[in-house]
MDTraj code that builds the backbone (N, CA, C; nanometers):
import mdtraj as md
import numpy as np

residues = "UNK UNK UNK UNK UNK UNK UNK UNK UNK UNK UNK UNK UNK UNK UNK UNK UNK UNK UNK UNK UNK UNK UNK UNK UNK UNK UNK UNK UNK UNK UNK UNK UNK UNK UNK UNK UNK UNK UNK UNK UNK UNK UNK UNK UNK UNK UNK UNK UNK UNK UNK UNK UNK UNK UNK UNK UNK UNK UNK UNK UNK UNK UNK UNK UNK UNK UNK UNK UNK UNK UNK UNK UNK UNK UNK UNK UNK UNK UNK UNK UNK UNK UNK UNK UNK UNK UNK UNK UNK UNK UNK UNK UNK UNK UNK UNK UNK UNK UNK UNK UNK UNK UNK UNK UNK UNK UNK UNK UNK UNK UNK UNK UNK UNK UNK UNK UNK UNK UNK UNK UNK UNK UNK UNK UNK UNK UNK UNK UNK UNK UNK UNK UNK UNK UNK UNK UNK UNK UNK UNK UNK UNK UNK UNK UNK UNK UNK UNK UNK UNK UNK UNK UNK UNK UNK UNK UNK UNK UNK".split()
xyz = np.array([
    [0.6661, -0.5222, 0.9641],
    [0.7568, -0.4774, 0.8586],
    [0.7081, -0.3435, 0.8014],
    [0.7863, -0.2607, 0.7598],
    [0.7507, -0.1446, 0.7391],
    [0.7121, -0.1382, 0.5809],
    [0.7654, -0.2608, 0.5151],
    [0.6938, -0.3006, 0.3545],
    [0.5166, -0.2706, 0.3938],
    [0.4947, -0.2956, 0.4514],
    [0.3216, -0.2780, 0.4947],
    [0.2875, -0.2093, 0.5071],
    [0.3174, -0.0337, 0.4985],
    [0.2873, 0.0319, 0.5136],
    [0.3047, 0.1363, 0.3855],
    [0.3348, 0.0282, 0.2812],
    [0.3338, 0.0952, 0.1149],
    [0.1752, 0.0348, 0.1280],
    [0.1194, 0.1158, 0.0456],
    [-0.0129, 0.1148, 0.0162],
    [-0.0545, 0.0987, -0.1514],
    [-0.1266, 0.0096, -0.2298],
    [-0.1885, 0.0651, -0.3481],
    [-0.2968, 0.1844, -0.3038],
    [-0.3458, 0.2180, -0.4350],
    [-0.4342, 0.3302, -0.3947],
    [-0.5636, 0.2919, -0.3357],
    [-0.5950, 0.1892, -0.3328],
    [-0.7111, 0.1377, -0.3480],
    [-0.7092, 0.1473, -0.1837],
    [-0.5958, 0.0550, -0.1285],
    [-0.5532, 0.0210, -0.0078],
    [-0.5267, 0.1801, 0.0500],
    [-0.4670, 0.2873, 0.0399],
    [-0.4553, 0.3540, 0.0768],
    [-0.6141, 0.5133, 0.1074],
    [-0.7235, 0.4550, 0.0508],
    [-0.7982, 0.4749, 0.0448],
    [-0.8885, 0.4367, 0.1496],
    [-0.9001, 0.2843, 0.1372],
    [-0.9179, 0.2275, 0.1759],
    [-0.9231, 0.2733, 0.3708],
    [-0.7858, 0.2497, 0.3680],
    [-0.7146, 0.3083, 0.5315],
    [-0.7406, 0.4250, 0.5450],
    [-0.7174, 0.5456, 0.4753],
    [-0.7666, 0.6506, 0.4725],
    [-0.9243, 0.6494, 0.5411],
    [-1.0306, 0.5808, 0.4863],
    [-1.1171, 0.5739, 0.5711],
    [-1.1984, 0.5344, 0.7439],
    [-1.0932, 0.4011, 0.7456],
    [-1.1008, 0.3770, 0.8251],
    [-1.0276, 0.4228, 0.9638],
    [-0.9222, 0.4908, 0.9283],
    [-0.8704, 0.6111, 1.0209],
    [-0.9955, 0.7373, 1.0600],
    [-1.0643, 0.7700, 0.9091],
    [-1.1592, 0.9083, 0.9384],
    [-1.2970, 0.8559, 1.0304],
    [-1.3286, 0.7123, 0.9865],
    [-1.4233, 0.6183, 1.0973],
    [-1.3915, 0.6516, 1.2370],
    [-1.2405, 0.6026, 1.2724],
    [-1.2069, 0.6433, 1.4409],
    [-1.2253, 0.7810, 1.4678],
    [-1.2336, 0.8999, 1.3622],
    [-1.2013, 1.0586, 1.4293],
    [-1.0834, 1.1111, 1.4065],
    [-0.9722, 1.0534, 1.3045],
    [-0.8667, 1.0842, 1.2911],
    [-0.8451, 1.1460, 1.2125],
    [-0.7634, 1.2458, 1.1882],
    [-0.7507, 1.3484, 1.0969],
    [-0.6379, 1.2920, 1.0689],
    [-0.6938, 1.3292, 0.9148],
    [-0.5469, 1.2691, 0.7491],
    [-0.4674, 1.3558, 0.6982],
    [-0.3860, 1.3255, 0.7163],
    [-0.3025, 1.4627, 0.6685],
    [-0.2000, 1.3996, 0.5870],
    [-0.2264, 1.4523, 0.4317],
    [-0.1417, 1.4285, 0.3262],
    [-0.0535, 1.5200, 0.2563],
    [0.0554, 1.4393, 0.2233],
    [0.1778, 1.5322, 0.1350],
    [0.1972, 1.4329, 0.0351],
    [0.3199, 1.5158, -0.0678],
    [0.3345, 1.4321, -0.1641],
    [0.4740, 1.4944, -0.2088],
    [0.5503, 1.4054, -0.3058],
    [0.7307, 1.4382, -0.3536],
    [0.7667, 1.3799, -0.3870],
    [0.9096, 1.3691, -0.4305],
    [0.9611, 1.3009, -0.4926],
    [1.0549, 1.2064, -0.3969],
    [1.1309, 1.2483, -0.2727],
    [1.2285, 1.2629, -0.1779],
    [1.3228, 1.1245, -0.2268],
    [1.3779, 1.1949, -0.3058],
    [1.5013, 1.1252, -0.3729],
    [1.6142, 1.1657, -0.3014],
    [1.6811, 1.0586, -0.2337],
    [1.8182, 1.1065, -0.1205],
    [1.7795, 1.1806, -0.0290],
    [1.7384, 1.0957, 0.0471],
    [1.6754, 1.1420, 0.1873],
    [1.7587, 1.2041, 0.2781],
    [1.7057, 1.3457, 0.3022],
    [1.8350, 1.4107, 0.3756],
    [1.7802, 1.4774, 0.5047],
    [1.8178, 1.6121, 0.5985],
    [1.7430, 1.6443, 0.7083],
    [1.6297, 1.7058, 0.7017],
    [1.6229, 1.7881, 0.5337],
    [1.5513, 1.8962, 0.4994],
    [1.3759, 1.7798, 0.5062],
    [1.4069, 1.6834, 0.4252],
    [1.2972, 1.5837, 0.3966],
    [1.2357, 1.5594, 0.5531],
    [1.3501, 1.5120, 0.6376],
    [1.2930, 1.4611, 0.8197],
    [1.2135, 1.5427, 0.8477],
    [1.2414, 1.6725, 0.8743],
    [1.2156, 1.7910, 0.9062],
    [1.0635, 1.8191, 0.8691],
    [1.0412, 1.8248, 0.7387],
    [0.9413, 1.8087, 0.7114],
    [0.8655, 1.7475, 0.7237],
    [0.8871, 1.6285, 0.6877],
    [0.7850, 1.5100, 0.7459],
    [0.7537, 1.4951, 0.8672],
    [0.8278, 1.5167, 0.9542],
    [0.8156, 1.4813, 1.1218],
    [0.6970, 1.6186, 1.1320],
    [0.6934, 1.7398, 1.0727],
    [0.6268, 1.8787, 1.1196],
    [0.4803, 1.8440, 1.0823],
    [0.4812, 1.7954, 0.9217],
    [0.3494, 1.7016, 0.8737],
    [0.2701, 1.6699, 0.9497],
    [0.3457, 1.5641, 1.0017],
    [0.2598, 1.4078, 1.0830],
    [0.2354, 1.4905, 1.1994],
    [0.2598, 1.5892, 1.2778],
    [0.1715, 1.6601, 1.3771],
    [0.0735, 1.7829, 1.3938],
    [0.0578, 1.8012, 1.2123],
    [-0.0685, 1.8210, 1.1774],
    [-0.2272, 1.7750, 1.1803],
    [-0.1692, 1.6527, 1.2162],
    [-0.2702, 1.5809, 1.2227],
    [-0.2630, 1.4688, 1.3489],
    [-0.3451, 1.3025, 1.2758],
    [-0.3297, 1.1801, 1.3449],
    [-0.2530, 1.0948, 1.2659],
    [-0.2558, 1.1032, 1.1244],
    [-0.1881, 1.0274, 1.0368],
    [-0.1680, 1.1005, 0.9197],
    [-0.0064, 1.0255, 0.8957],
    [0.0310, 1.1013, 0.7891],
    [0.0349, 1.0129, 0.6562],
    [-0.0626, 1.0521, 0.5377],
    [-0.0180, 0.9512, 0.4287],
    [0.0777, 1.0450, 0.3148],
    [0.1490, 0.9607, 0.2426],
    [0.2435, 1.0239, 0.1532],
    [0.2161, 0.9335, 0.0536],
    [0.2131, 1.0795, -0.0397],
    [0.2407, 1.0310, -0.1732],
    [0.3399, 1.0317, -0.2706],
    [0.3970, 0.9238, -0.2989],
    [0.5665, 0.9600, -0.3424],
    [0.4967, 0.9269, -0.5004],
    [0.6128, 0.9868, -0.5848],
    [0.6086, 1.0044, -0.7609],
    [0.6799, 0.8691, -0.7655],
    [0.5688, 0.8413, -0.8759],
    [0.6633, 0.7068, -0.9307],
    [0.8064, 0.7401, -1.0316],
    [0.8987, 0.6745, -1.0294],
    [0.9785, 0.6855, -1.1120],
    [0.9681, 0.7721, -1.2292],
    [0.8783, 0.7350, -1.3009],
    [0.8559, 0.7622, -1.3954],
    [0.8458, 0.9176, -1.4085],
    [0.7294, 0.9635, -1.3327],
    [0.7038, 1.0913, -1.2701],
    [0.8202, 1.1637, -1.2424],
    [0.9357, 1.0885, -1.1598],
    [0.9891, 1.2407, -1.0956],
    [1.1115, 1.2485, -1.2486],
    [1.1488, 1.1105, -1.3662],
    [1.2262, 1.1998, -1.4502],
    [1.1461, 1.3092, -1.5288],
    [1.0661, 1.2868, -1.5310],
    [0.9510, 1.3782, -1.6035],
    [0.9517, 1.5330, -1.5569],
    [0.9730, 1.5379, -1.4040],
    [1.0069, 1.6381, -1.3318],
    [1.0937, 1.6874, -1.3303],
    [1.2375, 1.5954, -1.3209],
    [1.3625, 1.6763, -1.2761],
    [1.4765, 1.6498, -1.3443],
    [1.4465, 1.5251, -1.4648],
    [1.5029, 1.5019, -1.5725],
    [1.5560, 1.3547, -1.5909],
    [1.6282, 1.3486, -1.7290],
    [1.5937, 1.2096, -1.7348],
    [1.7038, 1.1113, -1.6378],
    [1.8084, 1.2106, -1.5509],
    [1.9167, 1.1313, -1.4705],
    [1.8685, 1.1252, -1.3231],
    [1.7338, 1.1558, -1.3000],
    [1.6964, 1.1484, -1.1941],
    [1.5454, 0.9838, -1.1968],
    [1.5048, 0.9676, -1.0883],
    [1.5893, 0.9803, -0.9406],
    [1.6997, 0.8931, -0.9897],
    [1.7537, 0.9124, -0.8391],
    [1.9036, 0.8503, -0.8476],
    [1.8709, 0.7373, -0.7191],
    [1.7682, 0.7081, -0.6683],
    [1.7883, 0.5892, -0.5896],
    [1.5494, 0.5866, -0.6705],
    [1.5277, 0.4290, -0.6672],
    [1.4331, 0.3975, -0.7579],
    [1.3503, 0.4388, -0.6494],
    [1.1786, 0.3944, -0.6908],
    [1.1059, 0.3942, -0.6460],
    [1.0393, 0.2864, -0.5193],
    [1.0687, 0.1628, -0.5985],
    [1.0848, 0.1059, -0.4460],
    [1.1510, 0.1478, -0.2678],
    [1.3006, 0.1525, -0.3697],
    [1.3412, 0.1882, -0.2146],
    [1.3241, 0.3297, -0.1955],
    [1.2743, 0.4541, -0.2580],
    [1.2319, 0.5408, -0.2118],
    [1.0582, 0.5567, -0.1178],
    [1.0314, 0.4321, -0.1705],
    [0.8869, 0.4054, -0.0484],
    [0.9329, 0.3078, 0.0321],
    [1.0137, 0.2348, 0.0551],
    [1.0848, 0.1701, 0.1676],
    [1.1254, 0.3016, 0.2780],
    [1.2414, 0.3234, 0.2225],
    [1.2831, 0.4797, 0.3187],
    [1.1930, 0.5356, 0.3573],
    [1.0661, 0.5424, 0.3149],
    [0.9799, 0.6871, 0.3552],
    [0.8893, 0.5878, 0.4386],
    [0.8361, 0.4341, 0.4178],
    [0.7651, 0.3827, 0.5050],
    [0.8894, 0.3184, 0.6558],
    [0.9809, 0.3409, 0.6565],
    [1.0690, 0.3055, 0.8017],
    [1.0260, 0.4456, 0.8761],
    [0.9955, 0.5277, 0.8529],
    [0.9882, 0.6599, 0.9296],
    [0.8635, 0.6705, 0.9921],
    [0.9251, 0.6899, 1.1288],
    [0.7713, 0.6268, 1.2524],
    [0.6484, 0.7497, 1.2035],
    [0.7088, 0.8674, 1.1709],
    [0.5894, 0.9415, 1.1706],
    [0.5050, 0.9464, 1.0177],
    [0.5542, 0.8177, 0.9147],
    [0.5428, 0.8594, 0.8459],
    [0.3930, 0.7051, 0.8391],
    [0.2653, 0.7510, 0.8271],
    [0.1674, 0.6185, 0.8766],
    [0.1470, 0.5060, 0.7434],
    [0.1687, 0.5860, 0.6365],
    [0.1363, 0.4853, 0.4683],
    [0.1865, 0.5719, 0.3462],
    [0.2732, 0.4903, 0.2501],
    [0.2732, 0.5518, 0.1472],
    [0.2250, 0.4886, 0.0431],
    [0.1913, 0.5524, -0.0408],
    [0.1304, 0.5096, -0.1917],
    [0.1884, 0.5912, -0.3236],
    [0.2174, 0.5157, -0.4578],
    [0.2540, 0.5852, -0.5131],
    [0.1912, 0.6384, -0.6081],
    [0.2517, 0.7420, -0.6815],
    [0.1208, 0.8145, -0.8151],
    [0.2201, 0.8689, -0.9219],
    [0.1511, 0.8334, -1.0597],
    [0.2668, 0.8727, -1.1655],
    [0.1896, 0.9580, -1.2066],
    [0.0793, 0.9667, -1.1913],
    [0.0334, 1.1714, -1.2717],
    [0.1001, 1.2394, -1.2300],
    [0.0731, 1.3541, -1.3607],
    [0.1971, 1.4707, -1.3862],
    [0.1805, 1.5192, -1.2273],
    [0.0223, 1.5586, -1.1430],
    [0.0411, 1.5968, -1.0104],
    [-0.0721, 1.5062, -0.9418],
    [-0.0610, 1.5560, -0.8108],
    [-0.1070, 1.4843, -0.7031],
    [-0.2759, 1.4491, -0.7026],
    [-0.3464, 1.5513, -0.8066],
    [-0.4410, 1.5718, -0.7957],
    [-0.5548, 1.4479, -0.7540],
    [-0.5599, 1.3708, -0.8655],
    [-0.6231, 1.2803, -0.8528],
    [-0.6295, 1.1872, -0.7246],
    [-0.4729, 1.1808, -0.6460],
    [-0.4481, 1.1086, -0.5132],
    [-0.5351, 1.1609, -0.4108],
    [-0.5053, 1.3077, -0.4252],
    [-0.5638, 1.4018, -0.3133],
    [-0.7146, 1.3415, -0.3125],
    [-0.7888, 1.3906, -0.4096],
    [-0.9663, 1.3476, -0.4494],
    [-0.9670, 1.2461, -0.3719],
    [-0.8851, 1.1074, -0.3814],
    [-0.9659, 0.9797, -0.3954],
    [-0.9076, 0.9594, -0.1932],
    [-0.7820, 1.0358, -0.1855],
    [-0.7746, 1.0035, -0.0198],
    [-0.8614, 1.1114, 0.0470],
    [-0.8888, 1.2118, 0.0437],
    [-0.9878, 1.3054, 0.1019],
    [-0.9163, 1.3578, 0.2421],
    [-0.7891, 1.4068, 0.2133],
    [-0.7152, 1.4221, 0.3512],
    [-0.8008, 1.5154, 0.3969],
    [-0.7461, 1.5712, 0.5885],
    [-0.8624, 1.6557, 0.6362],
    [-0.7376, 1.7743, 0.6026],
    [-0.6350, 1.7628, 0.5975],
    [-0.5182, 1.8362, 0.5988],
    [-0.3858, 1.8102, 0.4835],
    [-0.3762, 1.9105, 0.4166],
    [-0.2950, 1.9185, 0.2980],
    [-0.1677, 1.9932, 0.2959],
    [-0.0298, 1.9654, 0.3077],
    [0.0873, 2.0130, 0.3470],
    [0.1746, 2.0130, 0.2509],
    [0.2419, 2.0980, 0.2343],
    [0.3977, 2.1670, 0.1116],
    [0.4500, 2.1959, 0.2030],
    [0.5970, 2.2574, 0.1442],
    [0.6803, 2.3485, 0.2135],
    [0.6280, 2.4730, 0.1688],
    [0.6776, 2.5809, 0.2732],
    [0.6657, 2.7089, 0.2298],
    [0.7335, 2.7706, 0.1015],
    [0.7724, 2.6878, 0.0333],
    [0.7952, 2.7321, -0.1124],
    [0.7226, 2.7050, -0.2067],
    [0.6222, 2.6813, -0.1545],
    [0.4637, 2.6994, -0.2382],
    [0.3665, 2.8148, -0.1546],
    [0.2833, 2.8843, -0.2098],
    [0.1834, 2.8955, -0.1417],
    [0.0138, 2.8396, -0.1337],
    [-0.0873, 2.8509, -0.0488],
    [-0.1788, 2.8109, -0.0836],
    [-0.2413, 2.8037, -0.2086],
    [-0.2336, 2.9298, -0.2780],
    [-0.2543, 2.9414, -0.4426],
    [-0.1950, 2.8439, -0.5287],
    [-0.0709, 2.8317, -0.4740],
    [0.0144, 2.6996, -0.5864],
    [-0.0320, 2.5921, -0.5350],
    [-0.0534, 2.5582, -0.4787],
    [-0.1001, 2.4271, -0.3786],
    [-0.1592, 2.3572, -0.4415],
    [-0.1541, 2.1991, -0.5616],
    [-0.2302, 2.1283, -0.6105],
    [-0.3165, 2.0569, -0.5286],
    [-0.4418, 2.0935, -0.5297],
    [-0.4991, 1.9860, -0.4852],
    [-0.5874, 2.0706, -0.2917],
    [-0.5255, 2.2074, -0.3159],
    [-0.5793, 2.3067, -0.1629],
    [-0.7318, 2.3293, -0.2112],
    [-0.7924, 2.4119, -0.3379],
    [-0.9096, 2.3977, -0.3326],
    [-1.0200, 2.2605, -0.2922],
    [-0.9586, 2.1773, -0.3374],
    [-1.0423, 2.0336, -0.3564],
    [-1.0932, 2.0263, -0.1347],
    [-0.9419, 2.0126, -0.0563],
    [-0.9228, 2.0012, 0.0393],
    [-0.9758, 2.1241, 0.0939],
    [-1.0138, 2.2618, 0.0828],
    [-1.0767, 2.3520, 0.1520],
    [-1.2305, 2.3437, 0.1210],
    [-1.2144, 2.3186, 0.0106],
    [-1.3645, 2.3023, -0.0349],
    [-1.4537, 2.1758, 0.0512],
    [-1.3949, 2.1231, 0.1077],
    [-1.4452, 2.0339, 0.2017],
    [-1.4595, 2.0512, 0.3113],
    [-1.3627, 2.1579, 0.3524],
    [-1.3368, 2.2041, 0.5002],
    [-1.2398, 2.1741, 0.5797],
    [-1.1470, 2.1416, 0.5079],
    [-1.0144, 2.0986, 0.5437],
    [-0.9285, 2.1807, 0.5868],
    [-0.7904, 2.2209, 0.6082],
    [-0.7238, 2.2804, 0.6259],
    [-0.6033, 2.2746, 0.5149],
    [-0.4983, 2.3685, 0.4309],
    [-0.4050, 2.3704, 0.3851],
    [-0.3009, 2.4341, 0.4631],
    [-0.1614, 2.3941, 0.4918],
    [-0.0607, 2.4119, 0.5772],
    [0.0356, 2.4418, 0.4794],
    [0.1702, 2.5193, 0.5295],
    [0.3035, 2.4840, 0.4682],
    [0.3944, 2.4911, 0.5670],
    [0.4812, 2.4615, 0.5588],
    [0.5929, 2.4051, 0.6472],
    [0.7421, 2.4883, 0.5996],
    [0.7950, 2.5108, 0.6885],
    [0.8982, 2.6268, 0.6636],
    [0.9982, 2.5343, 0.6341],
    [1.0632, 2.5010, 0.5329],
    [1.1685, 2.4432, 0.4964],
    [1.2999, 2.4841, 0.5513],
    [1.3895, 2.3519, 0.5686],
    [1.5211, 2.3882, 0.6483],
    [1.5843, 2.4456, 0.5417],
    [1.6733, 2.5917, 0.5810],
    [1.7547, 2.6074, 0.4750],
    [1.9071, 2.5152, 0.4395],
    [1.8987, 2.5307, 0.2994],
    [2.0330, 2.4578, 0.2350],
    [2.0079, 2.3416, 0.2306],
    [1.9053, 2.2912, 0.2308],
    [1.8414, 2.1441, 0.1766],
    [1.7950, 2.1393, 0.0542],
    [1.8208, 2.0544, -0.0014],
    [1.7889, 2.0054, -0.1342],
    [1.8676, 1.8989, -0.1921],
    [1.7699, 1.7807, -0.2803],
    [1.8549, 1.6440, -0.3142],
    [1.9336, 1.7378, -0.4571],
    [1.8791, 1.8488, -0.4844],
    [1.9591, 1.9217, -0.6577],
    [2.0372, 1.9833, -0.5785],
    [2.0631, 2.0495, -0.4517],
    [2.2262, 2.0667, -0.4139],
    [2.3280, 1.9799, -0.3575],
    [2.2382, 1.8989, -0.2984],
    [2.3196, 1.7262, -0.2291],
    [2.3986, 1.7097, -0.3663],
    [2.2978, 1.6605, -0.4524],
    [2.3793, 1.6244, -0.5685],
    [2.4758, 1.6779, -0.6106],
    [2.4054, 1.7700, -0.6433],
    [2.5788, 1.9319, -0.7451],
    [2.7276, 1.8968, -0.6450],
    [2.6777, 1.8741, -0.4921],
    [2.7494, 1.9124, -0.3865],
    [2.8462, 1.7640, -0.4363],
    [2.8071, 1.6812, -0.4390],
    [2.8854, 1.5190, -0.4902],
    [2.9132, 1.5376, -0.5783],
    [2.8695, 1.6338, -0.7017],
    [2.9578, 1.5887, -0.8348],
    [3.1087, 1.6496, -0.8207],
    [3.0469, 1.7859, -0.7377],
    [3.1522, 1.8676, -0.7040],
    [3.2803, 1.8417, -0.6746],
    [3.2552, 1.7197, -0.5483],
    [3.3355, 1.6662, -0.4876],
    [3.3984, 1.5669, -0.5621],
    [3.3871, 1.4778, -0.6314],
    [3.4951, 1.3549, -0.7177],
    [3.4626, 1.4231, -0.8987],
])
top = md.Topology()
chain = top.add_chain()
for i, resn in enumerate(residues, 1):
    res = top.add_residue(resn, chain, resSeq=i)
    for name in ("N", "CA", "C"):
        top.add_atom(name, md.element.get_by_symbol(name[0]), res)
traj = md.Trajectory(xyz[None], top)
């Protein structure tokens, strides 16, 4: 079942290690991905061949109204780590309600740290921690005309 592949942190830590035991390189992201669309696939699928495994860190509820306001998300947190754990390339998710990723990043110790290219390494929460180790920081060229804030506009638009 792909429920098994939501992680607490502890658990996701946990696995995190025992992946870096075999030689496997961790490669973590993190978001909100509320209304999962191609722009999100896209990304994620480019992620997970950064590495051997991909862990994600999705915002808890709580987190992303905090982020993007109080009518968001529009589908919860459960089934937004359901959706993101059915996706073959996607290896464990765990969730995190700090304002950012920081603390997730520390405690999983990815070897590899990924955004879209609408960050750069400088913006990158959590790239010093991960270079400072010897890691690598990536970004990923985002598909254009993706976004769940134009999906949306695009539906209100419509009815």
């Amino acid at each position: 079942m792909t429920e098994s592949k939501i992680l607490t942190r502890e658990q996701a830590i946990a696995q995190a290690d025992r992946w870096r035991a075999d030689g496997q390189q961790i490669v973590f992201t993190n978001g909100c991905f509320d209304i999962v669309h191609l722009g999100h696939i896209d990304y994620l699928e480019k992620a997970r061949h950064l590495g051997d495994r991909l862990i994600l860190g999705l915002n808890t509820d709580a987190s992303v109204s905090c982020i993007k306001g109080p009518l968001r998300p529009v589908v919860n947190e459960y089934a937004r780590a359901r959706l993101m754990a059915a996706l073959e390339f996607v290896d464990a998710v765990t969730l995190f309600g700090e304002p950012t990723p920081l603390e997730l990043i520390e405690a999983v110790r990815p070897d590899v740290l990924v955004k879209g290219n609408d960050y750069t390494v400088a913006t990158i929460v959590g790239a010093d921690f991960v270079l400072g180790r010897g890691g690598r920081v990536e970004t990923i060229e985002l598909v254009p005309g993706y976004s769940t804030t134009k999906l949306i506009e695009r539906i209100k638009q419509s009815y």
